[in-house]
N, C-alpha and C positions, 0 to 999 in steps of 0.2 A: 531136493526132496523134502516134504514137510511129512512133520512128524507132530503127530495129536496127542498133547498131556493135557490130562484131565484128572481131577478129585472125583470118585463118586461115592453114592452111600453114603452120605454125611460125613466123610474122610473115612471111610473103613479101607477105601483103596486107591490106588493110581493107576489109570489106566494110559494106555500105550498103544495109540494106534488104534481106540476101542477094544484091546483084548486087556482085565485085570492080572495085572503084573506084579505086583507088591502091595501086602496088605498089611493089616495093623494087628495087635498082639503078638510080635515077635520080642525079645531081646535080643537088641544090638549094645556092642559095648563102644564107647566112643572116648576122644580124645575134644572134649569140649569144655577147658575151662570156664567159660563164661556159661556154660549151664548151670555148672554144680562144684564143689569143692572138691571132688573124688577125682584124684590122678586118671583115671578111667572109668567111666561111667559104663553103669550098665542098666540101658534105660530100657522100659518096658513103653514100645510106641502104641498110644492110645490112639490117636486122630491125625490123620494128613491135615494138614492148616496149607500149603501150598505146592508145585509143581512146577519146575522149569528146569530150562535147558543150560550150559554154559559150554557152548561147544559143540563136543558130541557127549559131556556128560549130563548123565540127567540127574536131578537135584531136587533134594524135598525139605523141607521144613515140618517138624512133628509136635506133638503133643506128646507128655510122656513122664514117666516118671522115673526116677533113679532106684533102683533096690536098693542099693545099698544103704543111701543117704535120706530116702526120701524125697528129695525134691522135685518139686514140678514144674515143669513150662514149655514155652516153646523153642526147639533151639535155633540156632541159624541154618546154613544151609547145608545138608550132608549129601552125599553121592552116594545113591543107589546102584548105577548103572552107566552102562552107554548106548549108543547109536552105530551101531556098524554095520556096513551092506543096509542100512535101512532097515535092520531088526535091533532089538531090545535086547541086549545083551547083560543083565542081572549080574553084582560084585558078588565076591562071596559072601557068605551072611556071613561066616564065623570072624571074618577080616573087623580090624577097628575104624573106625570110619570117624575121621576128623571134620569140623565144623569149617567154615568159609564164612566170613562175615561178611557182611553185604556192602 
């Protein structure tokens, strides 16, 4: 079964299958030392920069900024979601979500 990821709105969202699934202006708190210096980041996601699969989990790279620290960039690759039965099944947002290097 294929599965359609896609940026749209200039990264405002990812879409999934064409229905928008995850968008931007959330805070996520992440385990990404190579973003920032903060034991845990708690990044404010400005812009999807990309979209893919790694399995059945599905994976974004952001834009974004740290509160706490200020820092900006993009990070590596973090887990949204998955693929089950051929639907989108969304992590928790409150969950920490660690980086995957490429």
């Amino acid at each position: 079964m294929t599965t359609r990821l896609r940026v749209l709105d200039d990264g405002a969202w990812i879409s999934i299958d064409d229905g928008r699934e995850v968008r931007v202006s959330e805070l996520w708190r992440l385990d990404a030392p190579d973003f920032c210096g903060c034991d845990l980041a708690d990044l404010v996601v400005e812009n999807f920069q990309e979209v893919g699969v790694d399995g059945s989990r599905v994976e974004v790279r952001v834009y974004g900024q740290c509160i706490a620290c200020g820092e900006t960039g993009i990070t590596d690759w973090l887990p949204v979601g998955r693929i089950r039965g051929g639907e989108f099944v969304e992590f928790d947002r409150s969950c920490v979500r660690r980086t995957r290097r490429d």
